[in-house]
Each structure stands twice: as structure tokens, then as C-alpha cells.
Biotite code that builds the C-alpha atoms (Angstrom):
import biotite.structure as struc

atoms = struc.array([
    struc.Atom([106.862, 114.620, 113.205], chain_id="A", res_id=1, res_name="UNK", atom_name="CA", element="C"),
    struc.Atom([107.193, 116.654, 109.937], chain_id="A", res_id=2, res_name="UNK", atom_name="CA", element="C"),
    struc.Atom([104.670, 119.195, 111.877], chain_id="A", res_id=3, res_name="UNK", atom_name="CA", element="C"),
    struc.Atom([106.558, 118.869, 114.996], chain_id="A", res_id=4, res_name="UNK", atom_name="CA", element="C"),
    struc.Atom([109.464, 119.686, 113.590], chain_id="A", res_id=5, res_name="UNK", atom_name="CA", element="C"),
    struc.Atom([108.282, 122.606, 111.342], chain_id="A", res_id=6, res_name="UNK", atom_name="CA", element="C"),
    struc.Atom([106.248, 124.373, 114.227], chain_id="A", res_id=7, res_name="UNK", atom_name="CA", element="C"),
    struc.Atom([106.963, 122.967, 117.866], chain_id="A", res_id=8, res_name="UNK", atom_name="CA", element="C"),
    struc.Atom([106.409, 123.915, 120.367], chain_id="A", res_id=9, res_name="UNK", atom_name="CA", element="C"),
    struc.Atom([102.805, 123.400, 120.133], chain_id="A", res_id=10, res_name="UNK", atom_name="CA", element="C"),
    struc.Atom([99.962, 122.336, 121.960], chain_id="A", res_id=11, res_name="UNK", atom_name="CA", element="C"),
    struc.Atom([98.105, 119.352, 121.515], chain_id="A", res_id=12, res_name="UNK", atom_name="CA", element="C"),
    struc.Atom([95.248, 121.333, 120.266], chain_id="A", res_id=13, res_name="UNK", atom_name="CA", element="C"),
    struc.Atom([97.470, 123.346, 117.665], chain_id="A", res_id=14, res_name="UNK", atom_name="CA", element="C"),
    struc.Atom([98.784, 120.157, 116.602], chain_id="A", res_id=15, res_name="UNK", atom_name="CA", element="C"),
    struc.Atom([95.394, 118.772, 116.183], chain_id="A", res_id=16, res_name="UNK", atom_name="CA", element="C"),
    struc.Atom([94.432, 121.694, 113.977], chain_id="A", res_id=17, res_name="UNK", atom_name="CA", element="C"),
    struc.Atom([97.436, 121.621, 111.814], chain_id="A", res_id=18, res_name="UNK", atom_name="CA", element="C"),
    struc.Atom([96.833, 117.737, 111.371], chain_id="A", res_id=19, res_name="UNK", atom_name="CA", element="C"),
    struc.Atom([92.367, 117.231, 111.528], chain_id="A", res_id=20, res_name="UNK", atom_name="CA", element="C"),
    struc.Atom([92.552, 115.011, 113.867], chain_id="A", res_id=21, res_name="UNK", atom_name="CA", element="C"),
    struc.Atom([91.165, 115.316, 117.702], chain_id="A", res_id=22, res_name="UNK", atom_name="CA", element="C"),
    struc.Atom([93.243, 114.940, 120.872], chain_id="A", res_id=23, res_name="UNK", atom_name="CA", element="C"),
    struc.Atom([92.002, 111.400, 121.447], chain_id="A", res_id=24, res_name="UNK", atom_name="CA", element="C"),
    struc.Atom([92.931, 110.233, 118.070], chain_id="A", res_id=25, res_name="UNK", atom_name="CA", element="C"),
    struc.Atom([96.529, 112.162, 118.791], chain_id="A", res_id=26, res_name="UNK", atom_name="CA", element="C"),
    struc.Atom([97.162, 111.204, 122.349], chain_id="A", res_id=27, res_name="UNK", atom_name="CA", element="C"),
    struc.Atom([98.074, 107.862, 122.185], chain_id="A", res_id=28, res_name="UNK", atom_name="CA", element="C"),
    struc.Atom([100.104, 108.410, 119.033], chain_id="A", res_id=29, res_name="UNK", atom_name="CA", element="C"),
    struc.Atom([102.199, 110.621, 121.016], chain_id="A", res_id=30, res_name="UNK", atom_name="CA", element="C"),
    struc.Atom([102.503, 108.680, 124.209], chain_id="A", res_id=31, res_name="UNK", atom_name="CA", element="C"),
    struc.Atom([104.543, 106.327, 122.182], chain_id="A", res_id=32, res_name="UNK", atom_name="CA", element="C"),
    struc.Atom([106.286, 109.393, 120.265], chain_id="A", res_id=33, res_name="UNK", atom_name="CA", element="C"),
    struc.Atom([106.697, 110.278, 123.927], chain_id="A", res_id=34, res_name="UNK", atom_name="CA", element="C"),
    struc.Atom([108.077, 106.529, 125.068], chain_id="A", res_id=35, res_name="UNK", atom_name="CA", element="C"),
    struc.Atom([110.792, 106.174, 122.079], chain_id="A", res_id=36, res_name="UNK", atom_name="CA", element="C"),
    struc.Atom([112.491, 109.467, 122.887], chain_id="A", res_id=37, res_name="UNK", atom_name="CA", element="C"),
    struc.Atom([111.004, 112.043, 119.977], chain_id="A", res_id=38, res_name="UNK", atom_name="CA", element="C"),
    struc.Atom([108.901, 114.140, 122.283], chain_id="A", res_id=39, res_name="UNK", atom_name="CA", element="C"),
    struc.Atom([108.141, 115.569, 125.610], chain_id="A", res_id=40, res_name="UNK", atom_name="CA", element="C"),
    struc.Atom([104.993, 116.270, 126.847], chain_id="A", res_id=41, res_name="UNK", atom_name="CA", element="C"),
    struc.Atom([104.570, 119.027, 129.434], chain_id="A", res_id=42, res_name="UNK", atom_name="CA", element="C"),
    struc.Atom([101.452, 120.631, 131.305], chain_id="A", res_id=43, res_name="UNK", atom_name="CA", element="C"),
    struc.Atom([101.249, 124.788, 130.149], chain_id="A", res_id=44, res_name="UNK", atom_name="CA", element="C"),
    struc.Atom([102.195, 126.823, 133.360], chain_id="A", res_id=45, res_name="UNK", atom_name="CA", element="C"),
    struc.Atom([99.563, 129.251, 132.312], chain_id="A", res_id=46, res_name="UNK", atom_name="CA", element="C"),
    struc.Atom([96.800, 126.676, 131.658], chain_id="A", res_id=47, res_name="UNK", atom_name="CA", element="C"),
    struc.Atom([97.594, 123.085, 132.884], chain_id="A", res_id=48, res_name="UNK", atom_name="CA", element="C"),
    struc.Atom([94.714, 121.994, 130.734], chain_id="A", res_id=49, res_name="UNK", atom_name="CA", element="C"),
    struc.Atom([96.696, 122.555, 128.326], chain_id="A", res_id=50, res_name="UNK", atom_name="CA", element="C"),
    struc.Atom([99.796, 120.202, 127.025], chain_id="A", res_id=51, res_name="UNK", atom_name="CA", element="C"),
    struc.Atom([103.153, 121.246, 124.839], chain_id="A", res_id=52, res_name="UNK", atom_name="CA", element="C"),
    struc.Atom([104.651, 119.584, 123.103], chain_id="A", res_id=53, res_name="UNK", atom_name="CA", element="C"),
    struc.Atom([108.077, 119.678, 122.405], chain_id="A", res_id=54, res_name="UNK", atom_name="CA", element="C"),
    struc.Atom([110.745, 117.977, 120.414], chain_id="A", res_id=55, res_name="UNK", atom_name="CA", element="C"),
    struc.Atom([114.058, 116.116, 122.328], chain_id="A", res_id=56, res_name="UNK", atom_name="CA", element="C"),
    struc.Atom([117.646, 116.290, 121.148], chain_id="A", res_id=57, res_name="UNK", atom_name="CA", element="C"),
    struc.Atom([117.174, 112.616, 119.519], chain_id="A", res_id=58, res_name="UNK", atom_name="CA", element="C"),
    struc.Atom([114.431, 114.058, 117.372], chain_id="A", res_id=59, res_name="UNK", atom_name="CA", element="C"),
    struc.Atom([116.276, 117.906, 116.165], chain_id="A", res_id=60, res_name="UNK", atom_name="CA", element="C"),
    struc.Atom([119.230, 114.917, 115.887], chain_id="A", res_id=61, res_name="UNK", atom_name="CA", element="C"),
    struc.Atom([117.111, 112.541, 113.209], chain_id="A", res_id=62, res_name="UNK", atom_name="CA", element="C"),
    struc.Atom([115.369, 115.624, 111.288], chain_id="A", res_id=63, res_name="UNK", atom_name="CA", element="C"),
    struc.Atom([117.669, 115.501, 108.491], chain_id="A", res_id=64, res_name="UNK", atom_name="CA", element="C"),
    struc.Atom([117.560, 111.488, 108.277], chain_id="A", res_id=65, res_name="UNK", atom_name="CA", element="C"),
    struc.Atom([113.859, 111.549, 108.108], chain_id="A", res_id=66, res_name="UNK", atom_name="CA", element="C"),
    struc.Atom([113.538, 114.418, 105.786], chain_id="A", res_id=67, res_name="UNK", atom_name="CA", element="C"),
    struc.Atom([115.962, 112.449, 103.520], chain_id="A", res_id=68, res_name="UNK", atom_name="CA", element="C"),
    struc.Atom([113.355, 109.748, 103.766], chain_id="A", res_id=69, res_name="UNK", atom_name="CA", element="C"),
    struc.Atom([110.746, 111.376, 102.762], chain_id="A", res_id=70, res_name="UNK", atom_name="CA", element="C"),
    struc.Atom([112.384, 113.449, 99.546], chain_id="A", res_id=71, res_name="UNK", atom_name="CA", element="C"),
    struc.Atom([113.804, 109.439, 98.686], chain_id="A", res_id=72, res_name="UNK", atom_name="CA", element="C"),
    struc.Atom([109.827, 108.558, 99.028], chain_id="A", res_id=73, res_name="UNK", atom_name="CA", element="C"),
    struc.Atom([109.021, 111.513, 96.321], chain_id="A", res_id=74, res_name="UNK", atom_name="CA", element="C"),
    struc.Atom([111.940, 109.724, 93.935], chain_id="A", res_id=75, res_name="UNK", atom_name="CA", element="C"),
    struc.Atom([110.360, 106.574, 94.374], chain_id="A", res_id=76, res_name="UNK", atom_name="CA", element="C"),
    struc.Atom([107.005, 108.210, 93.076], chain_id="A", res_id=77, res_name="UNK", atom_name="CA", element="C"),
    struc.Atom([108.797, 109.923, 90.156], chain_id="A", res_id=78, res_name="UNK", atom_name="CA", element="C"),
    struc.Atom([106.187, 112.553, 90.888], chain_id="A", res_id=79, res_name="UNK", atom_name="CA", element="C"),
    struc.Atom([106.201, 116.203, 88.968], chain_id="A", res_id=80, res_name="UNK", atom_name="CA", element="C"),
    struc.Atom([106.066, 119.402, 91.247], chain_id="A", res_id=81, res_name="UNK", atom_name="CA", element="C"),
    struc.Atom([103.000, 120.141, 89.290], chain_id="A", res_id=82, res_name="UNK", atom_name="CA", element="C"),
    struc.Atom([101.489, 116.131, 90.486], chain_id="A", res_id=83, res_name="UNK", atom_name="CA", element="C"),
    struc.Atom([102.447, 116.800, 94.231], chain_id="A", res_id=84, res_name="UNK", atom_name="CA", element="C"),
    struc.Atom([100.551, 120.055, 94.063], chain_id="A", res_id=85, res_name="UNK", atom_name="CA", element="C"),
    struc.Atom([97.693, 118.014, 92.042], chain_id="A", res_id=86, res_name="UNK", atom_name="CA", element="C"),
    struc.Atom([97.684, 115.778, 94.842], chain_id="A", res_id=87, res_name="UNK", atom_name="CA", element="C"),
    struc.Atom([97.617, 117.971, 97.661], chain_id="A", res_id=88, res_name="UNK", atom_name="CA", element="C"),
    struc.Atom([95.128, 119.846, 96.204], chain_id="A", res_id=89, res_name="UNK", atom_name="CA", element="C"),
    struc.Atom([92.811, 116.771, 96.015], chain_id="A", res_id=90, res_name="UNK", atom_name="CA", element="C"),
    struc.Atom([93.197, 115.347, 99.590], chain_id="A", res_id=91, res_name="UNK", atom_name="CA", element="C"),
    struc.Atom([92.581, 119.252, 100.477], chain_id="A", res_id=92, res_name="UNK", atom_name="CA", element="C"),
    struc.Atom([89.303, 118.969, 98.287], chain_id="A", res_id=93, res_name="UNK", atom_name="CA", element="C"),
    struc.Atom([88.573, 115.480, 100.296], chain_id="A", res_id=94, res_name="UNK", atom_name="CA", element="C"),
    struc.Atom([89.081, 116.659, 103.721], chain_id="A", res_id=95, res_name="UNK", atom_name="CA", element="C"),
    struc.Atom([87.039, 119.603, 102.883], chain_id="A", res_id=96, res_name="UNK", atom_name="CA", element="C"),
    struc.Atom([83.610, 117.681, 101.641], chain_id="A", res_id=97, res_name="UNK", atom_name="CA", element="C"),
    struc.Atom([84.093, 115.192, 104.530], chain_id="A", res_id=98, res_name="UNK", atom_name="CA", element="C"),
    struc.Atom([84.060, 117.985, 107.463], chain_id="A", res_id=99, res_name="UNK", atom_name="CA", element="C"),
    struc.Atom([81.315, 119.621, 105.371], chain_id="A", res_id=100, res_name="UNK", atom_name="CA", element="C"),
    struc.Atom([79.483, 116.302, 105.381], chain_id="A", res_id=101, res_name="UNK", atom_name="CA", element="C"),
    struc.Atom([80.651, 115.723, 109.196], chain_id="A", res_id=102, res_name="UNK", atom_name="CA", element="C"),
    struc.Atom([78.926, 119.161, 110.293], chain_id="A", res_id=103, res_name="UNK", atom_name="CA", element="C"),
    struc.Atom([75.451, 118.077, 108.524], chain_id="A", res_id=104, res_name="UNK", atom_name="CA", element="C"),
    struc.Atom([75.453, 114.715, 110.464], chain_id="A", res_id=105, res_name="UNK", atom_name="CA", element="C"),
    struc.Atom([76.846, 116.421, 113.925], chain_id="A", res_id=106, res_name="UNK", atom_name="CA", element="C"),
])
């Protein structure tokens, strides 16, 4: 949702990219996005292989709630600007070696 709400509308495939992960790993993750109210899902008129998503009222409604969560998760963690970055920079070094390693075995 964080992605959603920073860059929809976007297609699945965008949305894949932003997140690594494939459209069957993110289609049934947004069917039930899609079945609680967050998102709609719509066939492009220019491509109808292609799917948009978009957010609903409810979820430009809960965006502040949620974000709330999430900076109340950082106080939990006590982290430093300086650890989050840390952090972030060592899941990006993770992903990184395990597409690397995905390529080789593809």
C-alpha cells in the first residue's frame, strides 16, 4: 500500500518492479486488497493485457492512519536515521546478490 499510495496509478507490472516480486506472487495479494475495499483493478483501454491499479476513497481515507503506523513502528525500533539507511542499504545489497544468483541458475 505504501507504493500504492506513493505512485498509483500503476500497473501490475510497474508495481511488480517497484516491489521484486512477479504478477503471480502480486495477484492474489491484491485480489484481497481488491475484496476489502483498498483497490480497484481495471483492464488498460489501450492494452487490456494490461491491469491498473488504482486506490479507492477508503484507502486515500486510511493513508494518514497507516502512515502513523508505520512512523509508531520506527519508535518502537528506536532506530537512528543513519540505522534505517544502514538497513536499507543491506536488504538493497541482499536483493541484489540473490537476482544476481537467480540469473546464473535461470
Amino acid at each position: 500500500m505504501l507504493t500504492l499510495w506513493q505512485y498509483a496509478p500503476l500497473s501490475v507490472k510497474e508495481l511488480g518492479g517497484h516491489l521484486n516480486l512477479d504478477s503471480g506472487t502480486l495477484t492474489p495479494l491484491l485480489k484481497r486488497l481488491e475484496s476489502h475495499g483498498w483497490i480497484k483493478r481495471n483492464r488498460s483501454e489501450k492494452d487490456e493485457r494490461t491491469v491498473i491499479i488504482q486506490l479507492t476513497k477508503m484507502a486515500e481515507g486510511e493513508k494518514e492512519e497507516v502512515f502513523g503506523h508505520v512512523k509508531k513502528c520506527f519508535e518502537i525500533l528506536d532506530l537512528e536515521e543513519t540505522d534505517k539507511e544502514n538497513c536499507a542499504e543491506s536488504i538493497a545489497m541482499i536483493e541484489k546478490k540473490l537476482d544476481q544468483y537467480n540469473s546464473k541458475i535461470d
